[in-house]
N, C-alpha and C positions, 0 to 999 in steps of 0.2 A: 893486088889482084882485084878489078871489078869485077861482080857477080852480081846475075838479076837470077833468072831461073835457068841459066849457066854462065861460063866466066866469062866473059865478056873481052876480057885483054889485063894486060898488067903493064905495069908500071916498076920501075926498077931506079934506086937509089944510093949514091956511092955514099959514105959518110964525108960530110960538109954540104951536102948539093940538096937536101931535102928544103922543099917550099912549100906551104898549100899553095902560093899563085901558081905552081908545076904541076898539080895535079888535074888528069885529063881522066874523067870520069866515063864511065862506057853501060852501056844498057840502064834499064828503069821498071822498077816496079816488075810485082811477082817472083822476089827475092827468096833463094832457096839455098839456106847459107851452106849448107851440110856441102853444097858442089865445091862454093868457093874453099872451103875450109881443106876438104877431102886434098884440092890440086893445091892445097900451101904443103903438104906434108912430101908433095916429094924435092921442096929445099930444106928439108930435116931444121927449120927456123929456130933461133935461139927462144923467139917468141912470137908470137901474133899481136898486131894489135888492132881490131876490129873494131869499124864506126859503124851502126848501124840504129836502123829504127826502132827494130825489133821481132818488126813482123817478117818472122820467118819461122821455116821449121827448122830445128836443131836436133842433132843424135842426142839420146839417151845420154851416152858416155861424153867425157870430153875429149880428144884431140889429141896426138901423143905431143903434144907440146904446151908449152903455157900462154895464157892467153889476158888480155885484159880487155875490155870491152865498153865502149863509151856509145853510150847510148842516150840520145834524146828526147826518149817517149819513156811512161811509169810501164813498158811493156813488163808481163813476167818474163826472164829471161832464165835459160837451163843453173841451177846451182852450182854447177861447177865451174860456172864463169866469175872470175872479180871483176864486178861492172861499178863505173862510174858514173855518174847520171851526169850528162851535159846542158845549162842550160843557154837558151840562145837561140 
């Protein structure tokens, strides 16, 4: 799913066929992730796994699904995400 300050398009992956050279990124800047996250919940997802900067707003609560979050900036990010810090 892209999302900037709504989704923007998505992108869909069979198992064997994921690339980043595949990835076709959509809208920029003024990220409002709570949209993107809200429209993942209705593929009921085994998990999320979210790239982002950081700068955005987040719910309160986390998401009824599990999440891991890679992230490239020291942003604070909501506690109930397990973030990875990316460097690069």
């Amino acid at each position: 799913i892209w999302c900037d300050a709504k989704v923007q398009g998505e992108q869909e992956f069979r198992p064997g066929e994921f690339s980043f050279d595949l990835l076709e990124p959509k809208g920029s800047g003024g990220t409002d992730m709570r949209r993107g996250l809200k429209h993942a919940e209705q593929y009921d997802p085994l998990i999320c796994i979210l790239a982002t900067d950081g700068y955005s707003p987040f719910d309160d609560e986390a998401p009824p699904y599990p999440m891991i979050t890679l992230c490239w900036t020291d942003c604070v990010l909501p506690d109930w995400m397990d973030v990875v810090r990316v460097k690069g």
